[in-house]
C-alpha positions in Angstrom: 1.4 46.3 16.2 1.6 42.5 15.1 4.9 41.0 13.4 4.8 41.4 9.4 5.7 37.5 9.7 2.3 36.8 11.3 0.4 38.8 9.0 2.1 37.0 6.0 1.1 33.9 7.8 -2.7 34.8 8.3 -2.5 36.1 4.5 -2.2 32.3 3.4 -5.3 30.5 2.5 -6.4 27.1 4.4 -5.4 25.7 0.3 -2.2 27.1 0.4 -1.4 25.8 3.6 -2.2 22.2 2.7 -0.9 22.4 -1.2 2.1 20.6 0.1 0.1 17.3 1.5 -0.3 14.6 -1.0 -3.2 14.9 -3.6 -5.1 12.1 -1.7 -4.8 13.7 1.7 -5.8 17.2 -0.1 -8.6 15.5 -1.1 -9.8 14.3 2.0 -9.4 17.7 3.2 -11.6 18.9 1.1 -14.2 16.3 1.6 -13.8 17.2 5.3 -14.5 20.9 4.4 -17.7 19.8 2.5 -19.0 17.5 6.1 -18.7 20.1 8.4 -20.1 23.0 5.9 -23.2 21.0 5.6 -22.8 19.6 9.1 -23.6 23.3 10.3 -26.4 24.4 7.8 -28.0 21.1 8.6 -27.6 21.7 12.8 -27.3 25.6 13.0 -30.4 26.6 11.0 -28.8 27.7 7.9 -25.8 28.9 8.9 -22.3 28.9 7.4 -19.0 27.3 9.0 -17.7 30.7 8.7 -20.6 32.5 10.6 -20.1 29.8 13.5 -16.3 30.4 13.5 -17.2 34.0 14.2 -19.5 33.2 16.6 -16.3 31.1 18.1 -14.5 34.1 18.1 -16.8 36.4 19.8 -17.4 34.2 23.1 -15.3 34.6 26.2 -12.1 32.1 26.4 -13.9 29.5 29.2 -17.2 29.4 27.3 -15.2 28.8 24.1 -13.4 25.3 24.7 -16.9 23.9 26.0 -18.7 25.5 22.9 -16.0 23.6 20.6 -16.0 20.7 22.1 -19.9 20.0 21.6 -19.1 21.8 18.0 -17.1 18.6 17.6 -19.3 16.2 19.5 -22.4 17.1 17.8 -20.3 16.9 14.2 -19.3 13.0 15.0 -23.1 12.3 16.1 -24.2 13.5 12.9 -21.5 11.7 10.8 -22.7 8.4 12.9 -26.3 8.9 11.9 -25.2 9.3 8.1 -23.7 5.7 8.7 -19.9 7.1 8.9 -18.0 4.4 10.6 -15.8 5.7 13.7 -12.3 4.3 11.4 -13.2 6.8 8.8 -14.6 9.4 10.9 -11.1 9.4 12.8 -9.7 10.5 9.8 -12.1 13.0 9.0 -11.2 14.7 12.4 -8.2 14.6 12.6 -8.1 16.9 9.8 -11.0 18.8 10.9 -8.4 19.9 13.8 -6.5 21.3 11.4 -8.9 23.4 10.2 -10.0 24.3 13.4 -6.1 25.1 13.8 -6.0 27.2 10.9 -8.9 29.2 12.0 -7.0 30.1 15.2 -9.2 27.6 17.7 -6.3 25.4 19.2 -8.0 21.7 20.6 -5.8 20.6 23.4 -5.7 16.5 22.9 -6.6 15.8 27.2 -10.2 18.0 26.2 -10.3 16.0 23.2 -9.9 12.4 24.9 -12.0 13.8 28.0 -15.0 14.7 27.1 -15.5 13.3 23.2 -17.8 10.1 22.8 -16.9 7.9 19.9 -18.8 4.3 19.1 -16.4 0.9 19.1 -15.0 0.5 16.0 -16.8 -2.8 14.5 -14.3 -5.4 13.0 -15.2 -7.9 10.5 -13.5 -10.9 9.1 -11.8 -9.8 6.0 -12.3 -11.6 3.2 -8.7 -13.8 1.5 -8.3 -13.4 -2.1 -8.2 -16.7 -3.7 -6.4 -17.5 -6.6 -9.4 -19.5 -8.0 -11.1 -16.2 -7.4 -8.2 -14.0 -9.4 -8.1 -16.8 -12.3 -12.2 -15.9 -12.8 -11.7 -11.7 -13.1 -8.4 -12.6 -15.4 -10.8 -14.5 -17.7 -12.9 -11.5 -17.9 -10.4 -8.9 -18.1 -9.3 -7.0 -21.3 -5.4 -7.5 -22.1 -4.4 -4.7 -21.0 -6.3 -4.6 -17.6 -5.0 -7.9 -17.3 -1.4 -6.7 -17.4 -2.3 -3.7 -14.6 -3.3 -6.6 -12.2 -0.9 -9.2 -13.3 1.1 -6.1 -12.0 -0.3 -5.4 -9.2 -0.4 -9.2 -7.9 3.1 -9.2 -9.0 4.4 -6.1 -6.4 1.9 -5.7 -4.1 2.0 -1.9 -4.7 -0.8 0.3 -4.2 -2.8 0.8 -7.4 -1.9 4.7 -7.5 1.5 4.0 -7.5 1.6 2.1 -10.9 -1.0 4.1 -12.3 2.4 6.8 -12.2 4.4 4.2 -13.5 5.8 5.3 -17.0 8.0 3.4 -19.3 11.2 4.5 -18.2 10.7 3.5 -14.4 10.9 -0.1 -16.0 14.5 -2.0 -15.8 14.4 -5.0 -18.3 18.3 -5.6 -17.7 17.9 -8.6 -15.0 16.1 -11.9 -15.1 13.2 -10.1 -13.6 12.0 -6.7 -15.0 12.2 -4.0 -11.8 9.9 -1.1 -11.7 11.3 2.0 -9.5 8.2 3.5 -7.5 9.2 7.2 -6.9 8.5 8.8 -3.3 6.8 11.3 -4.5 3.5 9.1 -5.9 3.7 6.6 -2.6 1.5 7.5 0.5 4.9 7.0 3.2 6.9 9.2 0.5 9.4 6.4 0.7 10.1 5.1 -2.7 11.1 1.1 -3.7 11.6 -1.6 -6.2 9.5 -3.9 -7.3 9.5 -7.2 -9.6 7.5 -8.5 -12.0 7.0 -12.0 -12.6 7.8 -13.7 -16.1 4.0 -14.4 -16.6 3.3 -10.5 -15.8 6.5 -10.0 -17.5 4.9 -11.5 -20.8 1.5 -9.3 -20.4 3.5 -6.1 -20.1 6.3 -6.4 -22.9 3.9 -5.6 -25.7 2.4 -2.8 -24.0 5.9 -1.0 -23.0 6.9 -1.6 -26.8 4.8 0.9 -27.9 5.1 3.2 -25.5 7.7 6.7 -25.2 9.9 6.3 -22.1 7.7 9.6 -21.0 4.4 7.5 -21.6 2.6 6.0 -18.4 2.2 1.9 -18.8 -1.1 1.5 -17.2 -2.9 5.0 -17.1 -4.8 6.8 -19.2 -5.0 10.1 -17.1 -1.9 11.9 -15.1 -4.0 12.5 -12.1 -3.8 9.5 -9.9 -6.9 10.0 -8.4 -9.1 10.1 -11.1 -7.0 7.2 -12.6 -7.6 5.3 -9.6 -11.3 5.7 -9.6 -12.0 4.9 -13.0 -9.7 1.7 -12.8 -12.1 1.1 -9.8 -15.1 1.4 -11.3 -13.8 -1.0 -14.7 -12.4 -3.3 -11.9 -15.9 -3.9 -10.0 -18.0 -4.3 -13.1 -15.5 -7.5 -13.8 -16.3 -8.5 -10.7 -19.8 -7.8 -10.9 -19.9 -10.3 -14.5 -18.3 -13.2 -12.4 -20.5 -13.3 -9.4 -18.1 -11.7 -6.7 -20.8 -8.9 -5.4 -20.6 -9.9 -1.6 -20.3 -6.9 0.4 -19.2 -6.2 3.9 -22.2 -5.9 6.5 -20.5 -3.1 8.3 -19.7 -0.5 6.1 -21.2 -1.7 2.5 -17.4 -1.6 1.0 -17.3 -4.7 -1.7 -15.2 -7.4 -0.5 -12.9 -7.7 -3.6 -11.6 -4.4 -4.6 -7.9 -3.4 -6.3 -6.6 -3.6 -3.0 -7.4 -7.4 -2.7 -4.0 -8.1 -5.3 -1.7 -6.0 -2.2 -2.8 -8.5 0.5 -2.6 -11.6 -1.7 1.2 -10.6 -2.5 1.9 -9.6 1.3 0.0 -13.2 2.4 1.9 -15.4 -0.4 5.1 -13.1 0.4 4.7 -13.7 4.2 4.1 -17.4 3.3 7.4 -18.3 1.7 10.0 -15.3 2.8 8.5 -14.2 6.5 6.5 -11.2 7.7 9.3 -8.9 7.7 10.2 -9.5 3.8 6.4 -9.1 3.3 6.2 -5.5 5.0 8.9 -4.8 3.0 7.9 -5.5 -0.3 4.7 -3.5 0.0 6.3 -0.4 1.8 6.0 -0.6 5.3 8.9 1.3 6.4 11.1 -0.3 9.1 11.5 -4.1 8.2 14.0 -5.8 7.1 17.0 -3.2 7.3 19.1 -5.6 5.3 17.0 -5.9 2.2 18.9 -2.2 1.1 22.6 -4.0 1.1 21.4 -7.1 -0.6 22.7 -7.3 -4.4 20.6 -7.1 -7.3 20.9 -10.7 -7.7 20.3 -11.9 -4.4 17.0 -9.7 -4.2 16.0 -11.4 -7.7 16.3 -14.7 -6.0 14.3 -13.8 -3.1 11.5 -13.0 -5.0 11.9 -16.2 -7.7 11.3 -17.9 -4.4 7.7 -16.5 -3.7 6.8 -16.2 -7.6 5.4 -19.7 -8.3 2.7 -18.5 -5.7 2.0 -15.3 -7.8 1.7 -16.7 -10.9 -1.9 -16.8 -11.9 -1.6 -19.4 -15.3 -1.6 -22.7 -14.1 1.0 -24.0 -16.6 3.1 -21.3 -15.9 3.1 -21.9 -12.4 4.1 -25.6 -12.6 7.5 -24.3 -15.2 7.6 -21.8 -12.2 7.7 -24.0 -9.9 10.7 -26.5 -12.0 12.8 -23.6 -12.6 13.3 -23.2 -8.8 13.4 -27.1 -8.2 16.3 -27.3 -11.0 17.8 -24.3 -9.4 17.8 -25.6 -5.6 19.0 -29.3 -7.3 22.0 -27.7 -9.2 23.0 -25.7 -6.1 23.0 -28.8 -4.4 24.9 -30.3 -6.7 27.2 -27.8 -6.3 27.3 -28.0 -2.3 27.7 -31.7 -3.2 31.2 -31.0 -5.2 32.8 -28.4 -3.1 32.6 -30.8 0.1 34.0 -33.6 -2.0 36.9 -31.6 -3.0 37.2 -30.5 0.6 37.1 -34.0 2.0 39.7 -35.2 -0.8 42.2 -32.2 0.0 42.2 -33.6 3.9 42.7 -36.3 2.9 45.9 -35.4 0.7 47.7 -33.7 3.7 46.6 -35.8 6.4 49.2 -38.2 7.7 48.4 -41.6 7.0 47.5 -43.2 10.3 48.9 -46.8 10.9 48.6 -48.4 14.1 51.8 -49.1 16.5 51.4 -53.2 17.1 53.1 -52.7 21.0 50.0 -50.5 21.7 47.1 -53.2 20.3 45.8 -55.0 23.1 44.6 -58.7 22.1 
């Protein structure tokens, strides 16, 4: 008689046991789901991923792992000849694993580095957002697309996570407005502040003064995914009326997407305040341990240093630019004082030296 806790266990469906994931890696699953369902009408004659599970099931325990294993093989050879590039098709498997896992068919990983065949993964130059580049989509852009990538140039956040941004995640107390990015909407589940320049600051203002501290800023629908995709598609047909169709030979993907804005930030960040601030910025957990005990203040002028270099408006940039010169000049200034007063106070309290004419040699 098997343990009530197993048959609870087996009672849960392969949804249930992934509703806890994030809603991009539940939909991966699912797209996963759809591959190998067609994947096995397509190579089995019509038959069902559930029909070849049971057929799984039915064969003895040695002919099993073989059987699975050019299950597998055969499923990555048919992703290859649809054009599925091996980067991509890693991810696919390794949640194709889990639902192998979930049927009860356990992979061990030396079978799985043993005996499957995958193709070199094929690296191309990626393309460097220019800011020449940026200034043309800008042009194009309706205001308040213009304020979403203003923003996005601005963080460096992914475009999901301020599609969930809503009015009261936005602190205008400081000299830089600070957006909070909740864990819950981020891939990592690690959540962060962000900045805004004054030129994105300027973009967003009107848009947040109409807005219920409930209201998101840049999305019109709650689900992030579908929020994401449409801001795609209006995204790419900007790019489309200014020229930039170039695509990558590899894999077809367009070489200016959304996610162009993150690497500009990280680059320009990187630039002025080193890799690790860069990571940082953008999410990467790990970097920078500091950052978390540095005051609000001192992170504000961190980021003053790299904005100049984020601010798309050329005469902005250049009253960027002089507000940090003035700063650095009066904080010289300052330096400047204090070592005058030091130097005057030693001299105060120093004895006056005068020299003994018995020890003068002539």
């Amino acid at each position: 008689m098997s343990s009530f806790l197993i048959k609870k266990s087996k009672e849960k469906t392969f949804e249930e046991k992934i509703s806890n994931r994030s809603k991009r890696t539940q939909e991966i699953f699912q797209t996963v789901q759809k591959s190998f369902d067609q994947f096995c009408h397509e190579y089995y004659a019509g038959r069902t991923s559930n029909e070849i599970f049971d057929e799984l099931n039915s064969i003895s325990e040695k002919e099993k792992t073989d059987a699975i294993i050019d299950i597998l093989q055969s499923w990555i050879d048919w992703n290859y000849q649809k054009n599925i590039l091996t980067s991509t098709l890693k991810v696919y498997f390794s949640k194709l694993k889990v639902l192998f896992h979930y049927r009860g068919f356990k992979i061990h990983p030396q079978d799985i580095k043993d005996n499957l065949v995958w193709k070199k993964k094929i690296r191309e130059e990626l393309h460097a957002l220019q800011m020449e580049e940026i200034q043309k989509i800008l042009a194009v852009a309706k205001p308040q697309k213009k304020a979403f990538y203003l923003a996005l140039i601005s963080t460096g956040a992914r475009p999901s996570e301020l599609l969930q941004a809503r009015k009261k995640d936005f602190d205008l107390t400081n000299s830089r407005i600070k957006i909070t990015i909740h864990p819950e909407g981020v891939k990592t589940r690690s959540g962060r502040s962000v900045y805004l320049t004054k030129e994105a600051y300027g973009h967003i203002l009107p848009i947040l003064e109409k807005l219920q501290d409930d209201d998101l800023v840049f999305a019109k629908h709650k689900d992030p995914l579908i929020a994401e995709k449409n801001e795609s598609k209006t995204f790419s047909r900007y790019c489309d009326s200014v020229g930039f169709t170039d695509r990558y030979h590899s894999n077809n993907y367009r070489k200016i997407t959304l996610y162009s804005f993150r690497s500009f930030f990280f680059g320009k960040c990187a630039d002025v305040n080193r890799e690790g601030y860069a990571h940082r910025m953008i999410g990467h957990g790990g970097y920078l341990p500091q950052y978390d005990r540095m005051s609000e203040e001192k992170k504000i002028e961190w980021f003053a240093k790299v904005e100049p270099e984020l601010t798309v408006d050329q005469s902005e940039r250049y009253r960027r630019d002089l507000e940090l010169n003035d700063k650095e000049t009066s904080s010289n200034k300052q330096e400047i004082a204090k070592l005058t007063k030091m130097v005057e106070r030693l001299q105060n309290t120093l004895p006056i030296l005068t020299p003994n004419p018995e020890n003068l040699v002539y």
